[in-house]
Structure formats: C-alpha cells, structure tokens
MARTOR-241522 format. One record per residue: residue number from 1; y, z, x of N, C-alpha, C in turn. Coordinates in pm, 1 decimal, always signed. Example, Ala and Ser with C-alpha at 12.3 -4.5 7.8 and 13.67 -1.06 7.14 Angstrom:
<vexdrens>
<vexdren><resi>1</resi><n_v>-569.0</n_v><n_w>+780.0</n_w><n_u>+1319.0</n_u><ca_v>-450.0</ca_v><ca_w>+780.0</ca_w><ca_u>+1230.0</ca_u><c_v>-330.0</c_v><c_w>+780.0</c_w><c_u>+1320.0</c_u></vexdren>
<vexdren><resi>2</resi><n_v>-225.0</n_v><n_w>+708.0</n_w><n_u>+1285.0</n_u><ca_v>-106.0</ca_v><ca_w>+714.0</ca_w><ca_u>+1367.0</ca_u><c_v>+3.0</c_v><c_w>+787.0</c_w><c_u>+1290.0</c_u></vexdren>
</vexdrens>
This chain:
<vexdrens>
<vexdren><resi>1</resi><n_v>-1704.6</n_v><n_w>+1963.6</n_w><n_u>+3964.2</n_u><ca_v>-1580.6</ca_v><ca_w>+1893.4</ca_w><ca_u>+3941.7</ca_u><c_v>-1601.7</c_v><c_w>+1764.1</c_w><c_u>+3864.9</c_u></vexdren>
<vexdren><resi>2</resi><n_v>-1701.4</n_v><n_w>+1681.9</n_w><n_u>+3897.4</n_u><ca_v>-1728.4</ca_v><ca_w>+1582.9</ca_w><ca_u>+3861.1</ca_u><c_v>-1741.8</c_v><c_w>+1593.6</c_w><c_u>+3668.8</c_u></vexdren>
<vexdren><resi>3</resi><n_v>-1809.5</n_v><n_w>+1702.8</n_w><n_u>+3613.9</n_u><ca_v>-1885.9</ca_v><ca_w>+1702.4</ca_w><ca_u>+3477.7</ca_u><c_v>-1753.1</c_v><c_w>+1736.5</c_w><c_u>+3381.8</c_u></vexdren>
<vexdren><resi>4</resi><n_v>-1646.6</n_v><n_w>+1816.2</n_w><n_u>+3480.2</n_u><ca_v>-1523.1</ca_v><ca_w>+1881.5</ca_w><ca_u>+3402.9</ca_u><c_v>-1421.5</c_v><c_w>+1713.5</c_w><c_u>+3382.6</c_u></vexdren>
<vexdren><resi>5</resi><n_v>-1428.9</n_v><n_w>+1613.1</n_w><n_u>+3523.4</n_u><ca_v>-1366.0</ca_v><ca_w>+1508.1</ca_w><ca_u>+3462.4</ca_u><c_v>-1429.8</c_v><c_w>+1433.1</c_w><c_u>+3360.0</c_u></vexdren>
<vexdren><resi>6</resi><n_v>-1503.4</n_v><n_w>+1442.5</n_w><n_u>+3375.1</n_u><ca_v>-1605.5</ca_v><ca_w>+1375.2</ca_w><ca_u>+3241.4</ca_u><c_v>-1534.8</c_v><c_w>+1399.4</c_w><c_u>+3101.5</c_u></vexdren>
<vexdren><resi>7</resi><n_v>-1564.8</n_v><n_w>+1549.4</n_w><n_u>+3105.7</n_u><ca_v>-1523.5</ca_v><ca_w>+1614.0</ca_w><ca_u>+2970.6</ca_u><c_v>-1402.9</c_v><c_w>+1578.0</c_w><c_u>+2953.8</c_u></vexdren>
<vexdren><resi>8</resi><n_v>-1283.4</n_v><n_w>+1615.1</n_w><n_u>+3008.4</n_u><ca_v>-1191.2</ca_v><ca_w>+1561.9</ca_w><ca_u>+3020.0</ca_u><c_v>-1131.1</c_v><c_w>+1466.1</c_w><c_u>+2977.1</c_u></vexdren>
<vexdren><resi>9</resi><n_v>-1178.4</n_v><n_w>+1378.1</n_w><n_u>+3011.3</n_u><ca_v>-1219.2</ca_v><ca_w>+1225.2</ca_w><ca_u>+2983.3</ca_u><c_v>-1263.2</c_v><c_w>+1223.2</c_w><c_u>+2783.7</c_u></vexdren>
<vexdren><resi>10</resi><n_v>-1366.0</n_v><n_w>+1255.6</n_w><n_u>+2818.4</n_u><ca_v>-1395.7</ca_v><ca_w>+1227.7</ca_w><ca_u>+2672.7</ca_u><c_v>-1313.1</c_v><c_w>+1280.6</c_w><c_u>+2574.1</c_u></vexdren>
<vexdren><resi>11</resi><n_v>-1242.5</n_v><n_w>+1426.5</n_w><n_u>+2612.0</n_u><ca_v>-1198.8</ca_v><ca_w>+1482.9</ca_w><ca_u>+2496.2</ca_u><c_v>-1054.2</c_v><c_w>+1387.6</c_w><c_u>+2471.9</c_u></vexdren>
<vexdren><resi>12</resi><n_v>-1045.1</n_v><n_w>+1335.4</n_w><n_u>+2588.5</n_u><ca_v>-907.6</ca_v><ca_w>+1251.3</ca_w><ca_u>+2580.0</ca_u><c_v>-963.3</c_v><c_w>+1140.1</c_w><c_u>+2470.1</c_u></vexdren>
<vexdren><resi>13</resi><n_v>-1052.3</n_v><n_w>+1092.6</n_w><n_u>+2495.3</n_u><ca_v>-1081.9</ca_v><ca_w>+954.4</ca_w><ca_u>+2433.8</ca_u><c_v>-1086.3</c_v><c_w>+982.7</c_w><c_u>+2298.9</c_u></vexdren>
<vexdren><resi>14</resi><n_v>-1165.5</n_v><n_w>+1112.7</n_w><n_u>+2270.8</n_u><ca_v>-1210.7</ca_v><ca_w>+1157.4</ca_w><ca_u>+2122.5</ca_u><c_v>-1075.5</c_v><c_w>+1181.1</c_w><c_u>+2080.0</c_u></vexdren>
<vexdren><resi>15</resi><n_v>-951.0</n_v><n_w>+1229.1</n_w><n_u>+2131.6</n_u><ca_v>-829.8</ca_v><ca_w>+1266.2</ca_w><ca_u>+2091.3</ca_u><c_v>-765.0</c_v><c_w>+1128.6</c_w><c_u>+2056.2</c_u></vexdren>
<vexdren><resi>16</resi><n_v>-757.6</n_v><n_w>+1047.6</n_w><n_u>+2135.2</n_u><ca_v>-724.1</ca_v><ca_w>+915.0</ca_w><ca_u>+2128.3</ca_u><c_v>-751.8</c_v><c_w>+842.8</c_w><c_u>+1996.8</c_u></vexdren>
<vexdren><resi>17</resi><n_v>-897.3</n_v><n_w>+876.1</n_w><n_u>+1978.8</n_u><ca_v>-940.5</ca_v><ca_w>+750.9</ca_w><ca_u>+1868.9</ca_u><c_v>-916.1</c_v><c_w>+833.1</c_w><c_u>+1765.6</c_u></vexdren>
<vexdren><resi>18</resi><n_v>-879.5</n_v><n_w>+991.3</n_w><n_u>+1741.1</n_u><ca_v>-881.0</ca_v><ca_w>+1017.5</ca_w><ca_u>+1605.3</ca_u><c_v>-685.9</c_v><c_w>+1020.8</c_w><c_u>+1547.7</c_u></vexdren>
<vexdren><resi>19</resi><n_v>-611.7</n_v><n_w>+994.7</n_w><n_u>+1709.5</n_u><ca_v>-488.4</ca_v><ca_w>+970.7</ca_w><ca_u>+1627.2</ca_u><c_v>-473.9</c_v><c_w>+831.5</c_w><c_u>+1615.8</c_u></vexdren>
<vexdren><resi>20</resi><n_v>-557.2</n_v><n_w>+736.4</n_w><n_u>+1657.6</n_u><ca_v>-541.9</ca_v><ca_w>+571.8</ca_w><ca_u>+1622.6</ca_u><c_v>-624.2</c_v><c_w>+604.2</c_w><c_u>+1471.5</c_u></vexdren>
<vexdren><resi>21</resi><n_v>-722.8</n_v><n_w>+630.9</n_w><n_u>+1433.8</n_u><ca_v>-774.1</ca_v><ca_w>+664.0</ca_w><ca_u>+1277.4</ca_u><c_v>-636.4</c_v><c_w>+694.5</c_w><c_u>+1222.4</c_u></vexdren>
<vexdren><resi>22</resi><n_v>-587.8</n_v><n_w>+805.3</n_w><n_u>+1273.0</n_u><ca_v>-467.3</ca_v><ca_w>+858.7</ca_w><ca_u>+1160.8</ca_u><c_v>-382.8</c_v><c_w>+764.5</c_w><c_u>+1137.2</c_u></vexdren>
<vexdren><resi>23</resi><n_v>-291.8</n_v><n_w>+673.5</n_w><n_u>+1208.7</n_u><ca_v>-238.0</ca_v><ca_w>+622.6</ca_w><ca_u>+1254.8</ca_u><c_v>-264.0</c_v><c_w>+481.5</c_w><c_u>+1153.8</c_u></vexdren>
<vexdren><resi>24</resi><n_v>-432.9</n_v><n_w>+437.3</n_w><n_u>+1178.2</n_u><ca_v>-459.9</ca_v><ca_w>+317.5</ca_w><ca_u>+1103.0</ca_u><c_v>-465.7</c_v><c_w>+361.6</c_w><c_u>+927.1</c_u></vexdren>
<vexdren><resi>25</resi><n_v>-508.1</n_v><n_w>+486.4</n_w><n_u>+894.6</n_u><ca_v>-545.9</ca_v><ca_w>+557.5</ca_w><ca_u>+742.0</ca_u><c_v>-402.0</c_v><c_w>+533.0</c_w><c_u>+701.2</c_u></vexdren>
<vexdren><resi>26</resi><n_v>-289.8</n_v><n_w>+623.4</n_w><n_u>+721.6</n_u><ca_v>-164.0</ca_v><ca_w>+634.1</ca_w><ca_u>+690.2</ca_u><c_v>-97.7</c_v><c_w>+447.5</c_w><c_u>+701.1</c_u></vexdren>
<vexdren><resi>27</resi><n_v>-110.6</n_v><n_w>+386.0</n_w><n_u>+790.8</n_u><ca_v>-87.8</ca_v><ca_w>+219.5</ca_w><ca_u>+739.5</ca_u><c_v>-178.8</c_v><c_w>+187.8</c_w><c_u>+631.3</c_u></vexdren>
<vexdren><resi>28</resi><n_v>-258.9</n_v><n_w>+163.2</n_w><n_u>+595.5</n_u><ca_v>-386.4</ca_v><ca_w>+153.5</ca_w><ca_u>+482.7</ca_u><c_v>-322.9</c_v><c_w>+205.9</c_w><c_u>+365.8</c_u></vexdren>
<vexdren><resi>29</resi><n_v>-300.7</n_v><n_w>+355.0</n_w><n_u>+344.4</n_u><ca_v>-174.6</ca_v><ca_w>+392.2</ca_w><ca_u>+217.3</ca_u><c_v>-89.1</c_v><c_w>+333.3</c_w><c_u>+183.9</c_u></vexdren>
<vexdren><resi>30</resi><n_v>-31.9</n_v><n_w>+288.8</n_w><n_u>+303.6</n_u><ca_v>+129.3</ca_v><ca_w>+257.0</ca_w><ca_u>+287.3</ca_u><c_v>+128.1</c_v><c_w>+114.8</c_w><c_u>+227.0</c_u></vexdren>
<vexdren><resi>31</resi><n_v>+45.7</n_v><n_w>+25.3</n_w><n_u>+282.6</n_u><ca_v>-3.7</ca_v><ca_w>-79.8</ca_w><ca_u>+214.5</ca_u><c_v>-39.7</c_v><c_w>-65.2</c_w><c_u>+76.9</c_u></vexdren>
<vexdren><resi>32</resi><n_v>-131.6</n_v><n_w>-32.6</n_w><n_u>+73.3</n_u><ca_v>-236.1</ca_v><ca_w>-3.8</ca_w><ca_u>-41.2</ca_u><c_v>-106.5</c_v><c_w>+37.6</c_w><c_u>-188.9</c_u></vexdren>
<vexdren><resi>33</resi><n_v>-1.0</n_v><n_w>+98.5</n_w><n_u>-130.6</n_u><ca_v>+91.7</ca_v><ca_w>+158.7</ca_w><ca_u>-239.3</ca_u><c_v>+190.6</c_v><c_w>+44.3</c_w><c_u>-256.1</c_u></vexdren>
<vexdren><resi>34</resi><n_v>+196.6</n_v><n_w>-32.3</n_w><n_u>-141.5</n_u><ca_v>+357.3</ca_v><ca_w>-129.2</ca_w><ca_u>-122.3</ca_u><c_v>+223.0</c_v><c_w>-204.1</c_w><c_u>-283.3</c_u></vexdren>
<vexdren><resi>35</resi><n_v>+100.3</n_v><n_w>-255.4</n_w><n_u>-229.0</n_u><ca_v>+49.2</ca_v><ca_w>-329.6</ca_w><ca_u>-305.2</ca_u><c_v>+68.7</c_v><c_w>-355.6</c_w><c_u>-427.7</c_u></vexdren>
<vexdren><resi>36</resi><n_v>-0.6</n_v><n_w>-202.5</n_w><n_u>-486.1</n_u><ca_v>-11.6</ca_v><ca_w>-158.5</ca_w><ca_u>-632.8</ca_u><c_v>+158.6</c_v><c_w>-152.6</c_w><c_u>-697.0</c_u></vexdren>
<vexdren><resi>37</resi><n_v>+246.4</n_v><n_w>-123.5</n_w><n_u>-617.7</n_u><ca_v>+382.4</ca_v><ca_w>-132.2</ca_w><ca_u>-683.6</ca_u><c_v>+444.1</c_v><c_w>-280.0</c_w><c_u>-711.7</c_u></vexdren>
<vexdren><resi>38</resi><n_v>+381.1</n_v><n_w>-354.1</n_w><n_u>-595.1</n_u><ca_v>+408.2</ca_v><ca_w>-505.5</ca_w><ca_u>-620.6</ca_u><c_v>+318.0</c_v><c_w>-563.9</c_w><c_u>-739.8</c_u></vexdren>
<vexdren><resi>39</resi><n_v>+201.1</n_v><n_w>-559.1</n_w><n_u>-745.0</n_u><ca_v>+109.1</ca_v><ca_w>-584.7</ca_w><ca_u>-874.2</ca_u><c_v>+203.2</c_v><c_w>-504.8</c_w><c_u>-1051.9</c_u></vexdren>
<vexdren><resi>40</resi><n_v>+222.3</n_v><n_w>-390.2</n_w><n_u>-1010.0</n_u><ca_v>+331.2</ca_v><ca_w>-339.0</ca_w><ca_u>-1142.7</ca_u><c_v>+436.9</c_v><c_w>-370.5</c_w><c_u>-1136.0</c_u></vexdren>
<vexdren><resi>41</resi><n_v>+506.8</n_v><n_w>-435.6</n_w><n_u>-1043.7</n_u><ca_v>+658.8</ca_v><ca_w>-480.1</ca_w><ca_u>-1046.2</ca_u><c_v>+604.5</c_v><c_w>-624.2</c_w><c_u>-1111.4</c_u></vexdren>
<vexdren><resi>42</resi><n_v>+519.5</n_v><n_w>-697.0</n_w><n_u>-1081.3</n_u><ca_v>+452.7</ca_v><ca_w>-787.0</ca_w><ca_u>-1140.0</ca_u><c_v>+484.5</c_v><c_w>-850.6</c_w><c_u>-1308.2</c_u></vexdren>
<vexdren><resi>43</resi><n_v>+398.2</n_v><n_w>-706.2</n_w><n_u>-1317.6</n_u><ca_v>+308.4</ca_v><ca_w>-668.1</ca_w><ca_u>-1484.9</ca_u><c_v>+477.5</c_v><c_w>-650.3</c_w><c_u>-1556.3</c_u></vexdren>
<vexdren><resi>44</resi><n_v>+581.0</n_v><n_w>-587.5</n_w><n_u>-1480.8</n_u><ca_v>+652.7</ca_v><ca_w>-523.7</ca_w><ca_u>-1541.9</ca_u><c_v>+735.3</c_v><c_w>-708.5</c_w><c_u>-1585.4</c_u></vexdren>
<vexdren><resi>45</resi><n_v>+805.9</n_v><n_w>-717.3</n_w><n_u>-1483.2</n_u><ca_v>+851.7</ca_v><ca_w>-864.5</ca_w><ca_u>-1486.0</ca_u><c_v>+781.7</c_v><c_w>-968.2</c_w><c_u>-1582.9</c_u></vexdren>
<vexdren><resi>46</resi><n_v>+652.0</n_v><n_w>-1013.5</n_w><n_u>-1612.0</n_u><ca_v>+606.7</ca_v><ca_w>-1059.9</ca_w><ca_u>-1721.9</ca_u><c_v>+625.0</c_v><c_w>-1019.1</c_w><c_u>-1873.0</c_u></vexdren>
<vexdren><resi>47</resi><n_v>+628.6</n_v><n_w>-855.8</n_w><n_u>-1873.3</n_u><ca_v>+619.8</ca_v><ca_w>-806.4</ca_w><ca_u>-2014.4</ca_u><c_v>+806.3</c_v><c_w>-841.5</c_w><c_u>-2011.5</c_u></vexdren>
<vexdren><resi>48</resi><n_v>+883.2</n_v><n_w>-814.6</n_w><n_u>-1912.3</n_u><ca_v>+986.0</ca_v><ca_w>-895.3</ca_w><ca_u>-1979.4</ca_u><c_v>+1051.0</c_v><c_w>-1003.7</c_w><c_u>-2006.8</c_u></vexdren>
<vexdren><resi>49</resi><n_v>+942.2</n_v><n_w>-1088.6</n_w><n_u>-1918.8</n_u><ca_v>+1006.9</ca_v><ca_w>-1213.2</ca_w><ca_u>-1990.0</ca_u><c_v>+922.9</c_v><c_w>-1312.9</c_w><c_u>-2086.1</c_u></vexdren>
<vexdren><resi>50</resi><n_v>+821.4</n_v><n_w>-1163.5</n_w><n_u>-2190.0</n_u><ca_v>+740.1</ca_v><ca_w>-1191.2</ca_w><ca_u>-2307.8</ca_u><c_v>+878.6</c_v><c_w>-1196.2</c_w><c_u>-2373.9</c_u></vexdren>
<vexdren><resi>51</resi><n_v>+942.2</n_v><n_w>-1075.1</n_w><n_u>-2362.2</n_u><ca_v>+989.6</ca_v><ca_w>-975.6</ca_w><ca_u>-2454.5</ca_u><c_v>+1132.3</c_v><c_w>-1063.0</c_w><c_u>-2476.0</c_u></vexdren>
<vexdren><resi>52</resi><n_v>+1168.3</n_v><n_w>-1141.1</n_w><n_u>-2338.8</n_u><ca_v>+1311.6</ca_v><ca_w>-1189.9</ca_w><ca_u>-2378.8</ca_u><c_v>+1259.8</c_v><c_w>-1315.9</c_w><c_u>-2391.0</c_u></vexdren>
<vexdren><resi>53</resi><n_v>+1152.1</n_v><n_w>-1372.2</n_w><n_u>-2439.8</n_u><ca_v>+1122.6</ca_v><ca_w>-1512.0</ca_w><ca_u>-2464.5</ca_u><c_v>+1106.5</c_v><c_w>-1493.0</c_w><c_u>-2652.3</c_u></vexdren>
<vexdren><resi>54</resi><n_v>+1048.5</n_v><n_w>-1370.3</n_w><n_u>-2697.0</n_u><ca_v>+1067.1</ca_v><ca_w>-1277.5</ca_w><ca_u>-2841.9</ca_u><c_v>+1164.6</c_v><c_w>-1318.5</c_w><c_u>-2888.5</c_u></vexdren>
<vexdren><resi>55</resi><n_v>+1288.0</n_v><n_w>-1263.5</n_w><n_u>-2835.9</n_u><ca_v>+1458.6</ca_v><ca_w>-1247.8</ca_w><ca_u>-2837.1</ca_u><c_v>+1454.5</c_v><c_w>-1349.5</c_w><c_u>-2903.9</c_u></vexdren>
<vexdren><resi>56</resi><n_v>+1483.7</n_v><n_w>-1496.4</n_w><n_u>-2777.6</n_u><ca_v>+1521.3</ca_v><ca_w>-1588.2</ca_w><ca_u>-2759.3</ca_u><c_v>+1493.6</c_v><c_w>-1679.6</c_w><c_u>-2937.2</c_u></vexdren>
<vexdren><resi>57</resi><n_v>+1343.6</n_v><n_w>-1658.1</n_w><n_u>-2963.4</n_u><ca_v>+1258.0</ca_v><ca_w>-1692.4</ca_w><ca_u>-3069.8</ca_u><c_v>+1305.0</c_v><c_w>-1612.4</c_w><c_u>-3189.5</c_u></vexdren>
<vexdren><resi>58</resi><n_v>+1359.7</n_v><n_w>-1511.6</n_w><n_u>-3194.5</n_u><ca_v>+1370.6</ca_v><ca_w>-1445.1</ca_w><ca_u>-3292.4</ca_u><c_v>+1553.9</c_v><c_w>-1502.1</c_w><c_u>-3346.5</c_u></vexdren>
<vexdren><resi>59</resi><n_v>+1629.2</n_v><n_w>-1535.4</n_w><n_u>-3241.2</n_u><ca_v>+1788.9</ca_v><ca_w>-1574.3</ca_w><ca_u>-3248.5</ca_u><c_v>+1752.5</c_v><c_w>-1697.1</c_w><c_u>-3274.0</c_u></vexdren>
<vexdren><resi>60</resi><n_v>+1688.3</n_v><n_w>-1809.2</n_w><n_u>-3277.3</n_u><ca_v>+1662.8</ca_v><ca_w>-1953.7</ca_w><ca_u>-3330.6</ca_u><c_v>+1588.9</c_v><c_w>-1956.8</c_w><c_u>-3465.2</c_u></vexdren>
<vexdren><resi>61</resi><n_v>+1575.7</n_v><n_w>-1865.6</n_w><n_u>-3499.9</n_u><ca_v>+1525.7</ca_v><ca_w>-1860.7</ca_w><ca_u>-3630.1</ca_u><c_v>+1619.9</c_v><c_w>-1856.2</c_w><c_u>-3736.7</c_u></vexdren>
<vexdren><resi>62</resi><n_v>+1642.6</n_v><n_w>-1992.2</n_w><n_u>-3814.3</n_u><ca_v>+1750.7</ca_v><ca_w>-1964.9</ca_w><ca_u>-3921.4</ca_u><c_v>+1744.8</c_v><c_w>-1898.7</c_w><c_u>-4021.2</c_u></vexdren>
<vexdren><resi>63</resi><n_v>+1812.3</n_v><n_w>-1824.2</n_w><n_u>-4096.3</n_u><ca_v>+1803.6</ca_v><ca_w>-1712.0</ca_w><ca_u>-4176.3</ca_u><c_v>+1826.9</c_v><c_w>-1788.4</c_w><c_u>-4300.7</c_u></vexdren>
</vexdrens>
C-alpha cells in the first residue's frame, strides 16, 4: 500500500508540473507575440511620422 501511495503521489506531482510548464510556455507566447507586435506597431508609427513629416516638407516648398 505504502509504494502504490508513493506512485500516486508522484504521478500527481509529474502531472502537476507538466500542466504548470504548459501553462507557463503558452504565457511566454502570448507575451513574446503581445511583444513583437508592440516593437512593429512601433516601427510602423515611426515610418509614419517619416512619411507625414515628407508631406509636411514637400507642401512648404514654394513652387
């Protein structure tokens, strides 16, 4: 009786720590993506306000 709570035991624990892994992997993505979309929402926001600073430079230019 004793060796079956054991097992028991462990397989619980081993069950335990591999849905806290899943659990921590799938946060890690979710991050990892919020990240990279914030870094290109970034990139994106700069190239436009190259592009409408262009504009701006190109309409002050007297003809």
């Amino acid at each position: 009786m004793t060796n079956f709570h054991l097992t028991d035991f462990l397989l619980s624990l081993v069950i335990l720590l591999v849905i806290l892994f899943l659990i921590g992997f799938l946060i890690f993505i979710v991050i990892k993506k919020g990240i990279a979309a914030g870094i290109n929402s970034s990139k994106k926001i700069e190239e436009l306000d190259k592009r409408i600073s262009q504009l701006e430079e190109e309409r002050n230019i007297p003809d």
